[in-house]
C-alpha positions as CSV (number, residue, x, y, z in Angstrom):
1,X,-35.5,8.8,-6.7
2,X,-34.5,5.1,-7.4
3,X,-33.7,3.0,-4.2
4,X,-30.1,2.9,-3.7
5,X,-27.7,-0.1,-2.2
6,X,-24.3,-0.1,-1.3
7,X,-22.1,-3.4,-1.1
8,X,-19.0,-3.0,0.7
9,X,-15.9,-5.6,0.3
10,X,-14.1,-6.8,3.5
11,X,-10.7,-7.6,3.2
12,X,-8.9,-3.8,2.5
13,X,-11.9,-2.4,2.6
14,X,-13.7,-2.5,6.1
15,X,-10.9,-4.2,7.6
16,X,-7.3,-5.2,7.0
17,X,-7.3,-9.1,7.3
18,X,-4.7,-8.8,4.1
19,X,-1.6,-9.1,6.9
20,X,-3.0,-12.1,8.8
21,X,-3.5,-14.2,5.1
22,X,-0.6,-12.9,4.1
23,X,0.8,-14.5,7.4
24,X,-1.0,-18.1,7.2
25,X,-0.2,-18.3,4.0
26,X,3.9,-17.8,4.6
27,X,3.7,-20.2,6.9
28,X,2.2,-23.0,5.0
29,X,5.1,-21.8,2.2
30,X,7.2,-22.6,5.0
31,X,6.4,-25.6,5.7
32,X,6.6,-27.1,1.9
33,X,9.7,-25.3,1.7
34,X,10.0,-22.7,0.5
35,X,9.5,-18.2,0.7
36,X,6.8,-16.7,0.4
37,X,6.7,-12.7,0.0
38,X,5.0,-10.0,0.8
39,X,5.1,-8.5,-3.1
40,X,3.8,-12.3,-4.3
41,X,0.6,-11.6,-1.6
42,X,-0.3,-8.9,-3.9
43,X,-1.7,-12.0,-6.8
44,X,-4.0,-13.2,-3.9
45,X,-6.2,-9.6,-3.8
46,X,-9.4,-10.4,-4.4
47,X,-8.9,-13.9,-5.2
48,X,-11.1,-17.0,-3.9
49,X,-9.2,-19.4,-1.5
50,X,-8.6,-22.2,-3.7
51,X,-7.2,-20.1,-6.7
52,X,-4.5,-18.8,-3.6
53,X,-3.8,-22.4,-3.3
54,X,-3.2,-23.1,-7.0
55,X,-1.4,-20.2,-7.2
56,X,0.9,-20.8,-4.1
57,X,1.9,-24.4,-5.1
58,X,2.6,-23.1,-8.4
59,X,5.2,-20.3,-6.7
60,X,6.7,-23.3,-5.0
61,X,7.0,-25.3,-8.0
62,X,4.9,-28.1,-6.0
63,X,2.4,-30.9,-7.7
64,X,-0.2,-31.9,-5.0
65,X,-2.8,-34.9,-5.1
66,X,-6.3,-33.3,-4.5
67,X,-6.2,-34.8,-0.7
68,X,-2.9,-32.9,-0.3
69,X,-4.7,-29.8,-2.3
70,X,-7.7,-29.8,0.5
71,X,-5.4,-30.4,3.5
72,X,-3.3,-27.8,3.0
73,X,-6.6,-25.4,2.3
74,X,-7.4,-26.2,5.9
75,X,-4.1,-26.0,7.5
76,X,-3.8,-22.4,6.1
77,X,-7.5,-21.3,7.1
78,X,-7.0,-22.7,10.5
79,X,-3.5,-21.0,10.6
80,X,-5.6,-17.9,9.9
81,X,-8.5,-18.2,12.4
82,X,-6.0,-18.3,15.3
83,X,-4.7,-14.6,13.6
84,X,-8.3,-13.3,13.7
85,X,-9.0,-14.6,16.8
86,X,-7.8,-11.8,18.9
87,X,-9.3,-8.8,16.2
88,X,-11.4,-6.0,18.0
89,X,-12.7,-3.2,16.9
90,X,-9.3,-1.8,16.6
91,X,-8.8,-2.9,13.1
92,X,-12.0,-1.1,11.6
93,X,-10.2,1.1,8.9
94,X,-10.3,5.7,9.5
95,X,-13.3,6.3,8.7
96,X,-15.4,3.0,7.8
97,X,-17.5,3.8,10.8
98,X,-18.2,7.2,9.8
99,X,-19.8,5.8,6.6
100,X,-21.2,2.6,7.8
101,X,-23.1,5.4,10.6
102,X,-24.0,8.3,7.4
103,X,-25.9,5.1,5.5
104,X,-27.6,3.3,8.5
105,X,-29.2,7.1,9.2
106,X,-30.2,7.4,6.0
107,X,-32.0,4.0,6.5
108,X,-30.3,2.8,2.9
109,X,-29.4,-0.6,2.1
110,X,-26.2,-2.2,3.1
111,X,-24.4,-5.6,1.8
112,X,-21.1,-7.4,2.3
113,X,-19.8,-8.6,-0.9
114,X,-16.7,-10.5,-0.5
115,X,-14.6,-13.6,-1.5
116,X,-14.0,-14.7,2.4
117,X,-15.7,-17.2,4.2
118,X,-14.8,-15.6,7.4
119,X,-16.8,-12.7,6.4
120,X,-19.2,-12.6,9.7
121,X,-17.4,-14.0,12.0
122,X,-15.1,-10.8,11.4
123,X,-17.7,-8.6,11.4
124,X,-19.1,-10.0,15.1
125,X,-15.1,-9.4,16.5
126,X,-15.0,-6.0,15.1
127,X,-18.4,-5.3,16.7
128,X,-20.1,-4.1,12.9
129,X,-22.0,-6.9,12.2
130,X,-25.7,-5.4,12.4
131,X,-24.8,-2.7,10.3
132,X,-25.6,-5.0,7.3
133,X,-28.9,-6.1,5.7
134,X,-27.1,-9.1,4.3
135,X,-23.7,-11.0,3.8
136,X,-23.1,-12.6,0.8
137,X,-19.3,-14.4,0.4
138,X,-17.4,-17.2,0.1
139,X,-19.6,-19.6,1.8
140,X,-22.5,-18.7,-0.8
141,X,-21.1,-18.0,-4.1
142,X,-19.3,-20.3,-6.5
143,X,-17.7,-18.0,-9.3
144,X,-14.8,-15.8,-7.3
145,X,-14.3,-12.0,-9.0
146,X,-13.9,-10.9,-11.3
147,X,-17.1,-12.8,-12.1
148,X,-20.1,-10.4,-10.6
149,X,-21.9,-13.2,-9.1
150,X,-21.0,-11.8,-5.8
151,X,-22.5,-8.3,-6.4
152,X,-25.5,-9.1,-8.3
153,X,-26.3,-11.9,-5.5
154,X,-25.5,-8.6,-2.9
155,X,-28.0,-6.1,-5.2
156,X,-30.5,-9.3,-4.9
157,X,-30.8,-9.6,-1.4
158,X,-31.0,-6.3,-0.9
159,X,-33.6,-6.1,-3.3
160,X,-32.2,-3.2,-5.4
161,X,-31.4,-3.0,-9.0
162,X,-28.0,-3.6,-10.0
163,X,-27.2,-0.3,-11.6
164,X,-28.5,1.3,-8.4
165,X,-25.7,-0.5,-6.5
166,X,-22.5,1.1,-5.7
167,X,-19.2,-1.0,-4.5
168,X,-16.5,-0.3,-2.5
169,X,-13.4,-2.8,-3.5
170,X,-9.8,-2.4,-3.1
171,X,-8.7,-5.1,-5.3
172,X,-8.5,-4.9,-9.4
173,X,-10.7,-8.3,-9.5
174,X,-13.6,-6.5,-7.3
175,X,-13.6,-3.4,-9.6
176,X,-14.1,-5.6,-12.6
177,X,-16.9,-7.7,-10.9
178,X,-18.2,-4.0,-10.0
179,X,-18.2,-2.9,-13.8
180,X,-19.3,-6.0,-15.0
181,X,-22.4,-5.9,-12.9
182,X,-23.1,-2.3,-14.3
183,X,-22.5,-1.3,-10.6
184,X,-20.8,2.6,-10.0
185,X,-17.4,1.3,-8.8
186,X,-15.7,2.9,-6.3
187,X,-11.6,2.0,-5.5
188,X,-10.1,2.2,-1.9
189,X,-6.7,2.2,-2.3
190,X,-4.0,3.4,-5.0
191,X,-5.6,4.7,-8.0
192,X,-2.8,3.6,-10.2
193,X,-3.6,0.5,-9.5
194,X,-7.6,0.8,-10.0
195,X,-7.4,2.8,-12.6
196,X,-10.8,1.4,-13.7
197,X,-12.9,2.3,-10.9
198,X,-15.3,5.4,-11.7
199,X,-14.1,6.8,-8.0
200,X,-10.9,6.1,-6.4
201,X,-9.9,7.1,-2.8
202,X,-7.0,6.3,-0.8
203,X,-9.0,5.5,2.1
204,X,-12.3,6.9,3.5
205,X,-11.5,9.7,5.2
206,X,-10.8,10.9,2.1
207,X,-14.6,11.0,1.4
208,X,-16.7,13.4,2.9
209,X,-20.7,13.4,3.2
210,X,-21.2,15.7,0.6
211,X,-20.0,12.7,-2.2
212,X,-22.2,10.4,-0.3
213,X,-25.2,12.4,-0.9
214,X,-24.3,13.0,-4.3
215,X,-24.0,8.6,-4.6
216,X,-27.5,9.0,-3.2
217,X,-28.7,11.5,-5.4
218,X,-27.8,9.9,-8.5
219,X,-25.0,12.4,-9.3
């Protein structure tokens, strides 16, 4: 049986860390002047920091000076640590545990493959941290999803083949990246919405131990 590895995405997928962006990033709107909604955070899934910012400035119709550009990038992230700050174990999503405990058994591979540089810091709060061979994200890739830099780097570490990876991601950008790396793709969240991932569950209570031996199988 080929040596399998699983890479797991934070944001939506371990955690939800979604609401507390979403909030740093309303109040930097704020502060330039102008609204920021909840429907607009839905472009910033999966995206890298600095394309938020481009994108944010461009919702507010502002021009900023690189200087301005990096400020503001540290404003928000700061804005954002306070947020996390007080996160516990709490905020795990159903179920995350109950896979994070079926794989660690099992003795199989586990990465973190994501586009925040927050990553383990988040993971130490929530108290999941040593669940994971290695953390590859923001702070060690340059090309955000849906480039598969991420994964591949991930499948790397871990020392596993690529097409024996298999992703979790609940953004459309991660399932690309996913595909791209000829990785089994697997979407948490609405499956109208990741329509291209080869699996798609609302959340992981949703999958039971019998699909995760079949992922471990090969089947």
């Amino acid at each position: 049986m080929n040596k399998k590895g699983f890479i797991f995405d934070l944001d939506g997928v371990i955690v939800d860390t979604a609401k507390y962006h979403y909030l740093a990033w309303r109040d930097l709107a704020s502060e330039l002047g102008f609204e920021f909604t909840i429907e607009q955070n839905e472009m910033f899934k999966g995206v890298s920091r600095k394309r938020c910012m481009e994108i944010l400035l461009d919702i507010g119709g502002i021009a900023a000076t690189k200087n301005q550009f990096d400020t503001w990038m540290i404003e928000k992230n700061v804005d954002y640590l306070k947020y996390i700050d007080k996160m516990d174990a709490s905020e795990i999503l159903p179920d995350v545990g109950r896979v994070l405990d079926f794989l660690k058994k099992r003795k199989i591979p586990i990465a973190l493959g994501s586009a925040s540089k927050n990553a383990q810091p988040i993971l130490e709060k929530v108290g999941l941290l040593s669940y994971f061979d290695t953390i590859v994200d923001g702070n060690n890739v340059t090309k955000a999803k849906p480039d598969p830099e991420v994964f591949l780097l991930a499948a790397e570490q871990l020392g596993v083949k690529a097409d024996n990876c298999i992703v979790f991601e609940d953004a459309v950008a991660g399932i690309e990246a996913a595909n791209k790396a000829n990785m089994i793709s697997i979407g948490i969240g609405d499956n109208n919405i990741l329509s291209e991932a080869q699996y798609n569950f609302n959340d992981f209570t949703e999958m039971d131990n019998a699909f995760l031996n079949g992922l471990l199988a090969g089947n």
